[in-house]
N, C-alpha and C positions, 0 to 999 in steps of 0.2 A: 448379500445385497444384489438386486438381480436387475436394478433400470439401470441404466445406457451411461458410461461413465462421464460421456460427453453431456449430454443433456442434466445430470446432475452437477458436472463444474460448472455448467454457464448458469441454472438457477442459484446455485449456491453463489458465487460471484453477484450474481441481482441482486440477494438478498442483502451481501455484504456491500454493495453499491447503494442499496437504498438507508444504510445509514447514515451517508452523508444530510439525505434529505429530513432526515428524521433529527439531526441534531443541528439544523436551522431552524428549527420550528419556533425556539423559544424569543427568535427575533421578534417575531409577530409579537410577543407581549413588550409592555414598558418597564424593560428591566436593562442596565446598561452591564456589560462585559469589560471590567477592567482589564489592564493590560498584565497584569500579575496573572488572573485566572487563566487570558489566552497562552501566557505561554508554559504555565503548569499544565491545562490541556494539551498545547502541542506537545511537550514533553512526555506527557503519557502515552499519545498517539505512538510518538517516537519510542518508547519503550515497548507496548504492545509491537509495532511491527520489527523490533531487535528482537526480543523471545521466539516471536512465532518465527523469522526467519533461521534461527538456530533447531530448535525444537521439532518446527513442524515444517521444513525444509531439507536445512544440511544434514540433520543426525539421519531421518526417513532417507535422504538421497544417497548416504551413506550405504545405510541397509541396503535400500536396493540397487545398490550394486555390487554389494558382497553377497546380496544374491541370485544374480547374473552370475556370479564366479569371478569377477575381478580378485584378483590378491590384493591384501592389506593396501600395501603400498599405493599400487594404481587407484584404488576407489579411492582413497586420499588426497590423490596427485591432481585425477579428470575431477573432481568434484572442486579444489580449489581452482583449476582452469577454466570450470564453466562459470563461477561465483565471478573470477575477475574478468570473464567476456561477457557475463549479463551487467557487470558495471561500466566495461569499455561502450556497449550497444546504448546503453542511457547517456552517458555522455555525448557521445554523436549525438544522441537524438538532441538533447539540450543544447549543442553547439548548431543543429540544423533549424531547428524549429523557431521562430519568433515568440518568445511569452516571455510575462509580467510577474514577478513574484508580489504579495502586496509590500513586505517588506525589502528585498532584496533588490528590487528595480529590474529591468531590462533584460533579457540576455537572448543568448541565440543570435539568427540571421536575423536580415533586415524585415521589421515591422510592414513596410508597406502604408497602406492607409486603413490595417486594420484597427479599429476602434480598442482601445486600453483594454475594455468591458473583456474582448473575446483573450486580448493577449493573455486578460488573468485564467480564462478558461484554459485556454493549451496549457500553460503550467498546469492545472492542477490536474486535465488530462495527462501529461508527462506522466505525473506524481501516479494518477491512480490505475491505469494501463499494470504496471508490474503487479497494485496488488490480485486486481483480477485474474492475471497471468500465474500466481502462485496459488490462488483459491481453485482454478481449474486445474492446474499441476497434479493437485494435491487429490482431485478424485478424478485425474487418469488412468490409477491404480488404484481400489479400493482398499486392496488390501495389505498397501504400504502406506505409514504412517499416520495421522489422525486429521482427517479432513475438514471437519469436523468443527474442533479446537479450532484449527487455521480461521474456518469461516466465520467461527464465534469471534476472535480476536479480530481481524479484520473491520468487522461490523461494528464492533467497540472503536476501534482507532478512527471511522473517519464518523460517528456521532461529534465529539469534539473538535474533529476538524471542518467538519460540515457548519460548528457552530462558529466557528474563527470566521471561515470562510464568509457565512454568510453578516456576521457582526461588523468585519472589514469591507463588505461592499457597503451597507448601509451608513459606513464610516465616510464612505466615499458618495454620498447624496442618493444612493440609489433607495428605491423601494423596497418597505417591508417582504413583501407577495415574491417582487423580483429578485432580492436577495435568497428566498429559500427557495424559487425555483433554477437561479444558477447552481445553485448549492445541489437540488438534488442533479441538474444535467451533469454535474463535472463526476456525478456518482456512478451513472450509467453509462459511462465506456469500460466500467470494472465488468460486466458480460461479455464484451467484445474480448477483452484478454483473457476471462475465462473460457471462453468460446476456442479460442486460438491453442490455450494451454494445452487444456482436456481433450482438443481432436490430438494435437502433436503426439501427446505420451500416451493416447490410449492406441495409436497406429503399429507402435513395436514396444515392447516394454525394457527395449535396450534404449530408448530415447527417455525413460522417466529419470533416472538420475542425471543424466544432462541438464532434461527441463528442470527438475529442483532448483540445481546449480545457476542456471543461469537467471531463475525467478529470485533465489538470495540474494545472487549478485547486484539483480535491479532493485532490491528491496536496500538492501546496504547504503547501494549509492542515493537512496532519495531520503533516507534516513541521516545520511553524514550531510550531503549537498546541503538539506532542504529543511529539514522540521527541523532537529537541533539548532541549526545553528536562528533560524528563526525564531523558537521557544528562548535563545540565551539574550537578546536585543536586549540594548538600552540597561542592560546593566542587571537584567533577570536569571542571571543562570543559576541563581537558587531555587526559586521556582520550577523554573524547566527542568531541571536535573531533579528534581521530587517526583516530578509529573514520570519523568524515565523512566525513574525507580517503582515506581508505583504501577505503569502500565506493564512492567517487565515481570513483576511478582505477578500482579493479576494474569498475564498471559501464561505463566509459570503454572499456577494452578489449576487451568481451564484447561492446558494441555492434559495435567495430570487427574483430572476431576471426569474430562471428558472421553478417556483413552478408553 
């Protein structure tokens, strides 16, 4: 593979960003979204991004750092260090940041007099920043782990959360058009993290299993924070936990389908 590792994590990131917009679409028709389906979908979202950050993260971060020459032990050791500093770095950000989850309410610093509309945007910038950041990671090095897979799954995960996303703004009196063009913008800062990833790890190839580590990490924390627990509301955790299971087999196989 001979283009520029940068320039391939940040389109690939795009493309897995413009799934969000793609799975708004079906607002525009006259079809309503039970609350059972969104949180079967968030739940598979949430599964897809648990496989791919095992799979197509920690095992590949793994490798390369045992092959860098780390011993057993230390690629073990820095790999869960960086997993739980890419979960401390999202936390901060979630305690500095002001946004809106649609379920969850409030959090972060003080709002200001910024409009609901944008608070719900920075959440789901929070949210989608990491996966970009793992889609670029992942073709820093080409020739570590399957970059591939990651982007496939990715792109799968935020189709139905593109479609939450964009069914809970129109929940909330907004427009058709408006709902799936918030829906595709909260898609496209997924380039910016891949942007960031792919320069990072492609500068020294002793920085790629760090970046791995710390893109799982952020990946974990908006998996536990964020989609779970918003796919189990109101008394749903049958659904969501199907949706889990279901997006974790499918990421299972794309890993293994696409390697």
């Amino acid at each position: 593979m001979t283009e520029h590792p940068v320039a391939l994590g940040t389109f690939a990131s795009l493309v897995a960003g413009l799934g969000s917009g793609l799975g708004a679409l079906p607002v525009l028709l006259p079809i309503a979204l039970t609350v059972g389906l969104q949180a079967l979908l968030l739940g598979f979202g949430g599964g897809v991004m648990l496989a791919a950050t095992a799979f197509s993260l920690v095992i590949p971060g793994t490798e390369a750092a045992l092959q860098l020459g780390y011993p057993q032990a230390w690629a073990a050791v820095s790999m869960a260090i960086g997993i739980l500093v890419g979960g401390v770095l999202l936390e901060l950000a979630h305690n500095f940041f002001p946004h809106e989850h649609f379920f969850k309410g409030l959090e972060g610093g003080r709002a200001g007099h910024l409009k609901r509309i944008w608070l719900f945007v920075l959440a789901i910038t929070l949210h989608n920043f990491p996966e970009g950041l793992a889609v670029g990671v992942g073709f820093g090095d080409v020739d570590v782990g399957n970059p591939l897979a990651l982007t496939v799954g990715i792109a799968l995960q935020n189709i139905p959360e593109g479609l939450v996303v964009a069914t809970s703004l129109r929940g909330l009196g907004y427009g058709r058009w408006f709902a799936v063009g918030i829906a595709l913008l909260t898609g496209l800062v997924e380039p910016v993290g891949g942007l960031v990833g792919a320069a990072l790890v492609s500068i020294s190839r002793q920085i790629l299993p760090w970046g791995m580590a710390l893109a799982a990490g952020a990946m974990l924390f908006v998996i536990s924070d964020e989609i779970i627990p918003e796919s189990h509301r109101r008394g749903l955790e049958r659904q969501g936990t199907a949706g889990v299971m279901l997006g974790f087999v499918v990421m299972l196989v794309l890993d293994v389908a696409l390697a």
